[in-house]
N, C-alpha and C positions, 0 to 999 in steps of 0.2 A: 504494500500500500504506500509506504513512502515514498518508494522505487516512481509507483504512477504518479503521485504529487506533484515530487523534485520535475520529469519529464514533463509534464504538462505547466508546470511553472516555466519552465524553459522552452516548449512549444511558444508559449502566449509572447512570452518577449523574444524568441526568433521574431514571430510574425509582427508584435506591435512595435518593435523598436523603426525596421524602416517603413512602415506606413505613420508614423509617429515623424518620424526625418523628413517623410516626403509632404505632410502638410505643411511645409514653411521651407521652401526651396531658396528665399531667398532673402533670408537669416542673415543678417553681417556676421562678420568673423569675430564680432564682441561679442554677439548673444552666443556664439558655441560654445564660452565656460559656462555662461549659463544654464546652459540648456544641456551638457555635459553631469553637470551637477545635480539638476533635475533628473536629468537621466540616473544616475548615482542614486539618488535619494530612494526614488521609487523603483531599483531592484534591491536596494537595502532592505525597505518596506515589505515588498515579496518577499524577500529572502525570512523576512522575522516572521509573516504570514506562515510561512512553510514551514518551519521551525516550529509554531506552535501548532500548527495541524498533525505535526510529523508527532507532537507529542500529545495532541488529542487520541491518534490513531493506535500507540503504546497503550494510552489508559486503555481504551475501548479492547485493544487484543490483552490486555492481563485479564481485564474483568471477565472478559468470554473463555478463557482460558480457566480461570478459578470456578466459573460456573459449569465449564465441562466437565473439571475433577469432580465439584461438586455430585453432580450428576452418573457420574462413572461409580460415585461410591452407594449413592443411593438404589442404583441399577445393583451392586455385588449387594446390600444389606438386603433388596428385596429376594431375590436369588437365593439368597440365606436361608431367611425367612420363610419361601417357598419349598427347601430342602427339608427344613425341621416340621411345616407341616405335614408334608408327604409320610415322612418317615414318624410322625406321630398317628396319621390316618395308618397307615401300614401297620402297626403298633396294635393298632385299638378293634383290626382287622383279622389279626391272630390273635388275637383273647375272645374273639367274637363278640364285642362291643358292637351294636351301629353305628 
């Protein structure tokens, strides 16, 4: 998941950086720190956006993760549970109980 983030962060500014360039073709050569810097600013900006997405997406895969063990253990306790009935019907089956 971060793998597709980080790529699509960089898709977006492959494509928006020169159609970004290309609306102001004719920019003096004083606005390019400018605009250099704004450029700068806003893949810094992405960059912190991604970074906390990337650590949204950690939270979201530990909790699904703790809820699987979760889950894997309450699947063996019922399984358990399932044995010791069987094996108490079975029980109560040779003493001739109903």
């Amino acid at each position: 998941m971060k793998v597709v983030l980080s790529r699509l962060l960089w898709c977006g500014l492959v494509l928006a950086v020169p159609a970004w360039a290309a609306q102001n073709p004719a920019a003096s050569a004083s606005q390019a720190p400018v605009q250099q810097k704004q450029l700068e600013q806003a893949i810094s900006s992405q960059q912190g956006e991604v970074k906390r997405l990337q650590g949204d997406v950690q939270k979201e895969e530990s909790r699904t993760h703790k809820a699987d063990e979760k889950l894997k253990q309450q699947d063996q306790q019922i399984a358990d549970l399932q044995r010791q009935l069987k094996a108490l019907q079975a029980g109560q089956q040779g003493t001739g109980h109903p």
